[in-house]
Backbone as ProteinMPNN parsed JSONL, in Angstrom:
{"seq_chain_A": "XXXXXXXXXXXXXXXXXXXXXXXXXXXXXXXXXXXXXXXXXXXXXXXXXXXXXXXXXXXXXXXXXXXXXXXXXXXXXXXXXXXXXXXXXXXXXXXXXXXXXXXXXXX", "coords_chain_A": {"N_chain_A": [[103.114, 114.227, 93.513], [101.972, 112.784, 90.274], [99.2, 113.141, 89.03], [97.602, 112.161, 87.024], [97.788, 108.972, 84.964], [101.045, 107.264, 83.857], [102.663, 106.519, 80.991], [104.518, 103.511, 81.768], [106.736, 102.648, 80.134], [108.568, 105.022, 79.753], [111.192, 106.46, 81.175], [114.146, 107.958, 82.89], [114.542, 110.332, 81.386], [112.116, 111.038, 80.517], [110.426, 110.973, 82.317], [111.263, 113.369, 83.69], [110.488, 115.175, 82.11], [108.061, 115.401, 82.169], [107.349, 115.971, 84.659], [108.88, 119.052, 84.597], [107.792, 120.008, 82.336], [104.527, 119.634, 82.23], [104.179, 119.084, 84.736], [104.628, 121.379, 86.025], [107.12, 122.22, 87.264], [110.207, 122.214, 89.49], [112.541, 119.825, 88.671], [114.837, 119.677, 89.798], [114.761, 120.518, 92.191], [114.656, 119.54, 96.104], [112.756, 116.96, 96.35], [110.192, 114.162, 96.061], [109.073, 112.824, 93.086], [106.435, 111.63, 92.168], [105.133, 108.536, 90.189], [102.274, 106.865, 88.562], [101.037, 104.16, 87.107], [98.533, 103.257, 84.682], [96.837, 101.261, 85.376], [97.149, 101.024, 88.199], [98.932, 99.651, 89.885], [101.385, 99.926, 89.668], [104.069, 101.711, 90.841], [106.557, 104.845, 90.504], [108.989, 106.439, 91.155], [110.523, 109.162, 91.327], [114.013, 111.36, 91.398], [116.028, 113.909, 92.279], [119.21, 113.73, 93.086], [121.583, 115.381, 93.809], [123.679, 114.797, 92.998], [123.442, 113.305, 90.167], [120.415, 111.881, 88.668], [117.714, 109.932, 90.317], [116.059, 106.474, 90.069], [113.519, 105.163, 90.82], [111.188, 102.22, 91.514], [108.228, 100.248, 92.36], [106.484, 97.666, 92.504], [103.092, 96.298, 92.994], [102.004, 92.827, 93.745], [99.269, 91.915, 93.955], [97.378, 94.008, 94.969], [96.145, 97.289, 94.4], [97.385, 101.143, 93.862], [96.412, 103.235, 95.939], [95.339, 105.438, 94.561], [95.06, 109.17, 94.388], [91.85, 111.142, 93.744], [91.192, 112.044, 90.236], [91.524, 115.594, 89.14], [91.565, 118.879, 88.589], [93.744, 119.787, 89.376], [97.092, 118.664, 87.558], [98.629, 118.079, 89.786], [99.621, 116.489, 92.885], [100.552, 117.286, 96.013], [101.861, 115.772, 99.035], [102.485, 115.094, 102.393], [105.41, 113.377, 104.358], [104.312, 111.684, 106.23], [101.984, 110.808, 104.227], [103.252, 109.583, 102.288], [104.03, 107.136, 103.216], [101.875, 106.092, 104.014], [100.722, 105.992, 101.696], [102.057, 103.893, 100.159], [101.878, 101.494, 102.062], [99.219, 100.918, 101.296], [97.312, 102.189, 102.509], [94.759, 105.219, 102.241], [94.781, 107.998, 101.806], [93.909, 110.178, 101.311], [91.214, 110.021, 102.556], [91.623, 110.14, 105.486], [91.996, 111.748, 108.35], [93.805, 113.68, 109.859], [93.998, 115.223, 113.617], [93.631, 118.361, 114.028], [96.759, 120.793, 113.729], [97.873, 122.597, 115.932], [99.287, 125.693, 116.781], [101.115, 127.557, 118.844], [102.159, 131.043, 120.551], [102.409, 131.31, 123.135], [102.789, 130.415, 126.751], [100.965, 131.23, 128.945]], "CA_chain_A": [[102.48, 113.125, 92.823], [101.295, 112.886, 89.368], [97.635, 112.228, 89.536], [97.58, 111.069, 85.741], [98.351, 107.386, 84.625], [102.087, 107.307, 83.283], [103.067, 105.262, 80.438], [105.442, 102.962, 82.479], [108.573, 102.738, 79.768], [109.139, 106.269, 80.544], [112.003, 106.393, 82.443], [114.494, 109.201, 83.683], [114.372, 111.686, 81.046], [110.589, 110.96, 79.565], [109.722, 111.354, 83.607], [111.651, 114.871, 83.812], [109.741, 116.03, 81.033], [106.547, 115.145, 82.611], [107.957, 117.066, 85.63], [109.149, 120.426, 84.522], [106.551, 120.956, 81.453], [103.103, 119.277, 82.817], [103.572, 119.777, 86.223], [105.567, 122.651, 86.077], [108.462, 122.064, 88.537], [111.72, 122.361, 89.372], [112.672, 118.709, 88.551], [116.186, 119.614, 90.474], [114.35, 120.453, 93.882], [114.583, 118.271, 96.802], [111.717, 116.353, 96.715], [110.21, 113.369, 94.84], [108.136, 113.055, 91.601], [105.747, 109.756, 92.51], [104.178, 108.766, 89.104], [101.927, 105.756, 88.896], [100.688, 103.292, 85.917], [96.851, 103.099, 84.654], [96.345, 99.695, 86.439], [97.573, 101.45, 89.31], [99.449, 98.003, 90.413], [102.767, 100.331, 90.098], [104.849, 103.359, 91.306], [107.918, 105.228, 90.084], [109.485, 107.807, 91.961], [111.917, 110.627, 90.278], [114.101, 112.763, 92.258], [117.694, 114.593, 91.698], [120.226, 113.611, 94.558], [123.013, 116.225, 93.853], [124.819, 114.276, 91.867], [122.569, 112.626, 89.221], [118.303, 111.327, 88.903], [117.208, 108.14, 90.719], [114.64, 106.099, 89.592], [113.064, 103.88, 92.25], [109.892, 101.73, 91.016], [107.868, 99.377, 93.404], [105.256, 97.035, 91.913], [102.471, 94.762, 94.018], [101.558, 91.56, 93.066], [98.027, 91.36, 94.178], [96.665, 95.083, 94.697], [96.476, 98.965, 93.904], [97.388, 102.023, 94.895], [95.143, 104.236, 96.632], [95.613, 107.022, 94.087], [94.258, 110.619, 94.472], [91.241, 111.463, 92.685], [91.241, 112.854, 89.122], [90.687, 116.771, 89.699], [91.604, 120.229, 87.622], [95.191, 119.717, 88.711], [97.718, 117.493, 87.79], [99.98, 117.607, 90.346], [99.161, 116.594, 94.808], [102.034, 117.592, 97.122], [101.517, 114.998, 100.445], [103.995, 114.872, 103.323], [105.939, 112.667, 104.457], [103.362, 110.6, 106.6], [100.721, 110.724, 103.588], [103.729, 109.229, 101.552], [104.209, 106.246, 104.248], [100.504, 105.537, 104.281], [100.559, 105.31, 100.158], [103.467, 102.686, 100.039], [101.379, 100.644, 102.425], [97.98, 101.06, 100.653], [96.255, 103.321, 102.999], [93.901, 105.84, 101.063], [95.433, 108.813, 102.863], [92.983, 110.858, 101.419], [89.701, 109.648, 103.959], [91.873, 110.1, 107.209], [91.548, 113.18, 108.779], [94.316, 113.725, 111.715], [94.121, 116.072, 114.443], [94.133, 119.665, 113.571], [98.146, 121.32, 114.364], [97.946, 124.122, 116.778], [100.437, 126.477, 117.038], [100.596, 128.612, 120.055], [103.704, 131.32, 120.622], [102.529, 131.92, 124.516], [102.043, 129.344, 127.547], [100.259, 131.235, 129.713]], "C_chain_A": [[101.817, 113.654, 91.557], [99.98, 112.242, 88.934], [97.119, 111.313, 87.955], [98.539, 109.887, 85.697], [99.322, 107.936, 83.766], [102.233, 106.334, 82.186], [104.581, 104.891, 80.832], [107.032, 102.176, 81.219], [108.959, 104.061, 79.44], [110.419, 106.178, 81.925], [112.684, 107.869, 82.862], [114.27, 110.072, 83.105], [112.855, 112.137, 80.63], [110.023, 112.006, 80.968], [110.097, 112.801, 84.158], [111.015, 115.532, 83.053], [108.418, 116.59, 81.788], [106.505, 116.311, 83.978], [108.03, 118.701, 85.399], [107.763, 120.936, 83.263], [104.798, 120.855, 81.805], [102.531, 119.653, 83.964], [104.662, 120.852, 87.158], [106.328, 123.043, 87.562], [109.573, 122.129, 88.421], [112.178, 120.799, 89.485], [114.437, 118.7, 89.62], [115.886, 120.037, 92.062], [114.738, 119.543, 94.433], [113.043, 117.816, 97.024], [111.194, 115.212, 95.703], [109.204, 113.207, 94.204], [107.685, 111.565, 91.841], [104.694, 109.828, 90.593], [103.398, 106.786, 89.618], [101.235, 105.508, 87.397], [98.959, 103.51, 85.795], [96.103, 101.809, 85.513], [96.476, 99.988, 88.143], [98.517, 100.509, 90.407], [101.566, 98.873, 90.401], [103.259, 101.235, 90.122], [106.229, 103.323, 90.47], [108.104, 106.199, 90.698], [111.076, 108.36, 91.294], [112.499, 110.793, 91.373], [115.982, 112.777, 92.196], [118.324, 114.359, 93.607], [121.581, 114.439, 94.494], [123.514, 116.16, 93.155], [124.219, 113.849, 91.006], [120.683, 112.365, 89.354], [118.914, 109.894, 89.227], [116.461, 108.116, 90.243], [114.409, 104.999, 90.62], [111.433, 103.581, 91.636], [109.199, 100.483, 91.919], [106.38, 99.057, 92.431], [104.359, 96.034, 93.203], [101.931, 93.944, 92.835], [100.164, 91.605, 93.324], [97.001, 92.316, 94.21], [97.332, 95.875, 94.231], [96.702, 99.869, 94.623], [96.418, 102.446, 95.101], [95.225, 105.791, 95.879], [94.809, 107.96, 94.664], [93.073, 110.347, 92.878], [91.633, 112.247, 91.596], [90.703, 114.565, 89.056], [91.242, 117.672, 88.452], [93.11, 120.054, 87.906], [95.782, 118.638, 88.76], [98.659, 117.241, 89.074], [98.906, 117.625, 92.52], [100.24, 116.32, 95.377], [101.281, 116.72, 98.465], [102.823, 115.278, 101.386], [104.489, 113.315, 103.524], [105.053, 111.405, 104.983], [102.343, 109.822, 105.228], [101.742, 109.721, 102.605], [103.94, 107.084, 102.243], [103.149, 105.348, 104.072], [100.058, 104.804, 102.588], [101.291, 103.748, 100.029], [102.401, 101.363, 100.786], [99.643, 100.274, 102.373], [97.075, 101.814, 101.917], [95.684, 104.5, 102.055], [94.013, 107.45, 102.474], [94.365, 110.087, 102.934], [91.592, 111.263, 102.028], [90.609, 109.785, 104.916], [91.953, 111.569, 107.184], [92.331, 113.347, 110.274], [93.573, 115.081, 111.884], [94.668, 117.655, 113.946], [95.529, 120.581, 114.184], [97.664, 122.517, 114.655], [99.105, 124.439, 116.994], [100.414, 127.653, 117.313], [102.162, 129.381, 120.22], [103.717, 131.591, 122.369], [101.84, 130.816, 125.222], [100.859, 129.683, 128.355], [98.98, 132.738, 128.575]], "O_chain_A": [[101.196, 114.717, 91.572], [99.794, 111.078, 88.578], [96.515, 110.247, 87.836], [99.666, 109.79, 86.184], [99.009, 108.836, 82.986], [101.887, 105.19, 82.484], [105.583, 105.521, 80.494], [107.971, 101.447, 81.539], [109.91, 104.097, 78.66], [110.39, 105.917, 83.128], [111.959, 108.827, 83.131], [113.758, 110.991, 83.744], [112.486, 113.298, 80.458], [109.505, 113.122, 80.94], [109.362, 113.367, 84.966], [110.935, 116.726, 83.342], [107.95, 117.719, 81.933], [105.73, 117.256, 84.122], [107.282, 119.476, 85.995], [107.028, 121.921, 83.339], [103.999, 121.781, 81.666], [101.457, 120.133, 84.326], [105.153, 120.982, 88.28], [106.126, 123.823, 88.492], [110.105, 122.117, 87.311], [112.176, 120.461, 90.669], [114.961, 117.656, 90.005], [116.702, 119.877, 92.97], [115.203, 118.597, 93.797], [112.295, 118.357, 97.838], [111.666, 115.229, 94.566], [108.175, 113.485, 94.821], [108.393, 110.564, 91.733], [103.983, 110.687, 90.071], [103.743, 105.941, 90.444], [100.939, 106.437, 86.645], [98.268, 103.878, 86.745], [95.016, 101.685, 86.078], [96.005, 99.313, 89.059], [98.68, 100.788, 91.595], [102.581, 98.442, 90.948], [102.911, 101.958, 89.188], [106.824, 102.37, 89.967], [107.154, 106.976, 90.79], [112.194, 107.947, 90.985], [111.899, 110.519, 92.412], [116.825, 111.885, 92.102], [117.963, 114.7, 94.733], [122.563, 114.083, 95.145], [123.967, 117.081, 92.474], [125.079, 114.395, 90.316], [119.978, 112.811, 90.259], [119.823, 109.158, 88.841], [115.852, 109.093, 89.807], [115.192, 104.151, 91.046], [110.637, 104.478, 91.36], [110.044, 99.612, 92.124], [105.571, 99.816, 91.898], [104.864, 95.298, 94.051], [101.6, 94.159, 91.669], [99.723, 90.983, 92.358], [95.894, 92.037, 93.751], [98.471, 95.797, 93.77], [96.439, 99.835, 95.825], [95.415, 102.098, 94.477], [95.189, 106.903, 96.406], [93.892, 107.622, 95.412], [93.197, 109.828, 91.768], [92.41, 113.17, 91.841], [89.495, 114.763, 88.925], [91.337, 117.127, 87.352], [93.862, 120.125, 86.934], [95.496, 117.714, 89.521], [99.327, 116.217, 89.219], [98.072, 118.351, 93.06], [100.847, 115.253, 95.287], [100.159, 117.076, 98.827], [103.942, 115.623, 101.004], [104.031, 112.321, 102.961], [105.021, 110.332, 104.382], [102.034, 108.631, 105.204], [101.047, 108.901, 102.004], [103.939, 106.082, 101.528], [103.284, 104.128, 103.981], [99.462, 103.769, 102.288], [100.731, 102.678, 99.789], [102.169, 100.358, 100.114], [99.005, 99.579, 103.164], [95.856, 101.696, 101.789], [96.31, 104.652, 101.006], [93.469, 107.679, 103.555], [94.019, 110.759, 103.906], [91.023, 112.354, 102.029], [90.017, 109.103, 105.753], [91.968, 112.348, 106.231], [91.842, 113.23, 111.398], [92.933, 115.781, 111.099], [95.805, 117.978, 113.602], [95.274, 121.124, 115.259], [97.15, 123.333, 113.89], [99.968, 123.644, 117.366], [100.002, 128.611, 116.66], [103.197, 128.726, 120.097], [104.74, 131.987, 122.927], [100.806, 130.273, 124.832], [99.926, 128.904, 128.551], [97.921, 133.139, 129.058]]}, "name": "protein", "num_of_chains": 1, "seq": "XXXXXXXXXXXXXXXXXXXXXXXXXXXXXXXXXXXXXXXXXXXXXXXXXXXXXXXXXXXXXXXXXXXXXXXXXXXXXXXXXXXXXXXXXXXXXXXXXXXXXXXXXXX"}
């Protein structure tokens, strides 16, 4: 995720830019580049499928996202859940699961 406001007629190549020189990435990884507007009312998501860039953009009509705070860097890697919880306006950043243990012996 790009925690700065995008200007939203940026599209595939503006948003690769923003990618490899700002938030210094491999824009051809697997994974996807979430940008979001100053109103915060809309998403864009980057990401290289093998064969070419998608662009996938989702707007709401009535609220915002739950961005990340403004911090020292631009860029916040979430997983997959934290990505789930954005889409459906959860503020992923106040929940706090269960700490993962990982044990190599039963007894």
């Amino acid at each position: 995720m790009h925690r700065n406001p995008v200007d939203f007629r940026k599209a595939i190549n503006g948003l690769s830019v923003i990618v490899s020189d700002i938030m210094e990435l491999d824009v051809y990884q697997p994974a996807l580049f979430v940008f979001c507007n100053k109103r915060r009312d809309q998403i864009k998501v980057l990401y290289w499928d093998y064969t070419g860039f998608a662009l996938w953009q989702k707007r709401l009509e009535k609220d915002k996202f739950k961005w990340p705070k403004k911090k020292s860097l631009d860029t916040v890697s979430i997983t997959h859940e934290q990505w789930s919880w954005l889409l459906r306006g959860v503020d992923f950043e106040k929940i706090q699961p269960h700490q993962t243990l990982k044990y190599s012996h039963v007894a």
